[in-house]
Every structure is written in structure tokens, then in C-alpha cells.
C-alpha positions, 0 to 999 in steps of 0.5 A: 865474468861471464865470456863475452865479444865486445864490440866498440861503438862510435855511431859510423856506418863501420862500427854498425857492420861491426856490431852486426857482424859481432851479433852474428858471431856471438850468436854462433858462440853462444856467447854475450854480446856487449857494446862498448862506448867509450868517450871521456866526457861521459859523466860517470854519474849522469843526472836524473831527470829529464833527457834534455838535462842528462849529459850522457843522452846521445851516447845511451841512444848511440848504445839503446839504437844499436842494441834494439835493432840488434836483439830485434834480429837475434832475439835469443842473444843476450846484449848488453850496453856499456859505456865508459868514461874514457878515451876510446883506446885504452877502454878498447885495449882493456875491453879486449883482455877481458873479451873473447874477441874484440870487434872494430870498425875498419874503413881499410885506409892506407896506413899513413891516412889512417893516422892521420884522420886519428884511427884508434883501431890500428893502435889498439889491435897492435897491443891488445892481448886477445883477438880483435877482428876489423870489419869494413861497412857494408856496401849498403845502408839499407837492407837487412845484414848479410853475413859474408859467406864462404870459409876462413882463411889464415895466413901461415908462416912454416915455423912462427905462427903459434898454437893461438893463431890456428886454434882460434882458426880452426874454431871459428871454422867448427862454429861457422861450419865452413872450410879452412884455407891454410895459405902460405905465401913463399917470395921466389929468390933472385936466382931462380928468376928468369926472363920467362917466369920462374925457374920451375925446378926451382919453383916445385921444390920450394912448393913441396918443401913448404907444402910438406911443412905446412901438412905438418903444422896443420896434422894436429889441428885437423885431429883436434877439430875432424869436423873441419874440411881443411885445403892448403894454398902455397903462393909464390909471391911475397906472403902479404900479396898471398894471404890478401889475394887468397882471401878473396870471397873469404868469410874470414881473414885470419892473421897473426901477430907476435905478441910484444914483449915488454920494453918493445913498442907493439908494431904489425908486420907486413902481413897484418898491415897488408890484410888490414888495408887492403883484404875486402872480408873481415880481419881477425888479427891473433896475437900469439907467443 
């Protein structure tokens, strides 16, 4: 199968951005754009004739709309429509191991809200096996698309983050050509806090140590990708208040999370739901080893 990004359509303001920002990545990458449809009462086989009689109209129009305006601002891009008979999150789920990237619409609810309006983005980023990027709706419905400028940023933990999450890091920067923004976000032990502030002995040593390790981690990927202007941010703060500060006017919020293992009930960590929730620019989430 030819190498595509897919992108879940439902017809909302937050999928649309979606599908725009995919058209625009798929674009960089020269890859395929599809566009997914997925809704249980799709009739496998629709019937022929007339549009009053075929009982798959709106979601052909939902998929033909999206796909018009989109080939109308990429005109070189290939963009296929797929729709799907079947409930949203398991098309979803299957949809992004056979994708390069997964592209969903977020409207950055808080997380108990979110489940209980029936959310199917959080479910499906938690056990997809490649990486789903959430992007909120534009501020505006009219106008044309911006894509967000600036660079990308990826959250970094010192010992855990695995080749995955700074390799589709460091590509995405490559293709977009923007700098890299390694953030680490460090909470400073209740020892070194004082009434004043921060021990600040206590505060340089921990900042070096991680800076170095951090240095360490990124070395082989700056030699694999030069062309990548690459700054580091080591935050004394708890990690997800860090990486969500740190991606403030960021083209790109790049987090990871632990791929699950079988018999364990796929989950976020802190850091993904933080970014998830509250970080404003699109969220890729990476699942690695």
C-alpha cells in the first residue's frame, strides 16, 4: 500500500482543521492524502440511482466537499476519500497502522468532559500503533488556512523516550524546515525548596546534569539529520506544565507514549494528557518501545 496520512472526517469545524493541516503535511511529505469516513450505518453497497435514494449521500458529500476544497489548494497532492462501515474508533485504530500518521480533530476538552460528550479521539490515540497528531479548529471559519508557524517541540524524558519519538521529531522539522526544541521539564525535590525560591545550588546541578544527558540523547540525531537547527529548554517545573508552556507559538507539540503491552489497558501519561488538553498548536503523540 502506497504510504499515505489519513485524516478522520465527521463533518465538525475540528475535523476540517484537521484535514487541512494533514493536506498541508502530506504535501511536505509528498505522501497521499486519504480521508476517512467511518459510521456504522454506511451501507456497504449503496444503491444506484438517484441521491434521494442512496443511503450513503451525506457521507459521500461530507468526503466529496472536503476533498474538493482541499485538491483546490494543493492541486499536486493525490487525495482519496474512503468511507467505511464501521464505528468510528476501531476504523480509526486500524487506519493508523496502515498510515504514516493519523490525523484527528481535538477540541482540547478536559479530560472528564471530553468522555462524556463520547470523544473517540483520546480512546484511539491511546492504542494506536503509529503516530496520531490532534488539531484544534481554527479560530475562524472564514479565510483561507494558515498553517502554524514556528518550529517543533518534543518533550523529553532523560532515559525513556525512544528512537521513535525523536526521529519522527527530528523529520518532521527536516520537512518543515523549522528548528527543534528539545524541552525536558525536571520538579525540584522538597529539600532544595525554600521560602524565597529554589535552592540555587541545588537548581544549577540539577539544570546541568539534565542538560548534559539531554546533549547526550540528541548527538545522534543531530548527526543523522545536520540540516536541523537544534536548542534545548531544561524547565524546573513538573514535566507537563514544561512541555505545555514550552510550546507556546510552536508549529508542532511532539510527545511520546509507551506503547502497550498485551494484557495492559493502553493509557496517557501525564505529559500526553497535559499537551492533549491544554497546548493551543497541534499534538503529535508517538508511541515507542
Amino acid at each position: 500500500m502506497q504510504p499515505v496520512v489519513t485524516v478522520g472526517l465527521d463533518g465538525s469545524p475540528e475535523s476540517l482543521a484537521a484535514a487541512r493541516w494533514a493536506a498541508d503535511e502530506a504535501e511536505k511529505l509528498r505522501l497521499t492524502l486519504q480521508l476517512l469516513h467511518a459510521w456504522p450505518l454506511l451501507a456497504p453497497q449503496p444503491a444506484l440511482g438517484a441521491a434521494e435514494v442512496d443511503q450513503n449521500y451525506w457521507a459521500k458529500r461530507l468526503v466529496h466537499t472536503a476533498r474538493a476544497e482541499l485538491q483546490a489548494r494543493h492541486p499536486g497532492l493525490t487525495v482519496v476519500g474512503t468511507l467505511v462501515p464501521e464505528a468510528a474508533q476501531g476504523a480509526l485504530v486500524k487506519a493508523a497502522a496502515e498510515s504514516e500518521m493519523l490525523v484527528l480533530g481535538s477540541r482540547g476538552l478536559p479530560a472528564a468532559e471530553s468522555y462524556f460528550m463520547g470523544d473517540v479521539s483520546m480512546p484511539v490515540v491511546a492504542r494506536a500503533e503509529r503516530p496520531v497528531v490532534l488539531v484544534r479548529a481554527e479560530p475562524t471559519e472564514e479565510g483561507p488556512f494558515h498553517a502554524p508557524t514556528g518550529g517543533v517541540v518534543v518533550a523529553l524524558k532523560l532515559h525513556d523516550s525512544g528512537d521513535e519519538l525523536l526521529d519522527f521529531a527530528f523529520h518532521t522539522a527536516a520537512a518543515r524546515h523549522v528548528p527543534l526544541l528539545a524541552v525536558h521539564g525536571r520538579s525540584v525535590p522538597l529539600h532544595a525548596r525554600t521560602p524565597w525560591g529554589t535552592d540555587h545550588a541545588v537548581a544549577e546541578e540539577m539544570t546541568k546534569e539534565a542538560r548534559e544527558a539531554l546533549g547526550k540523547a540528541l548527538r545522534p540525531w543531530h548527526e543523522k539529520y545536520p540540516q536541523v537547527e537544534v536548542a534545548d529548554s531544561i524547565r524546573l517545573a513538573s514535566p507537563a506544565k514544561a512541555v505545555v508552556q514550552a510550546a507556546e507559538g510552536a508549529a508542532l507539540l511532539v510527545v511520546g507514549r509507551r506503547a502497550h503491552r498485551h494484557g495492559v489497558a493502553p493509557h496517557l501519561g501525564p505529559v500526553a494528557h497535559a499537551a492533549l488538553h491544554h497546548a493551543r498548536c497541534p499534538v503529535a503523540v508517538v508511541p515507542h518501545g
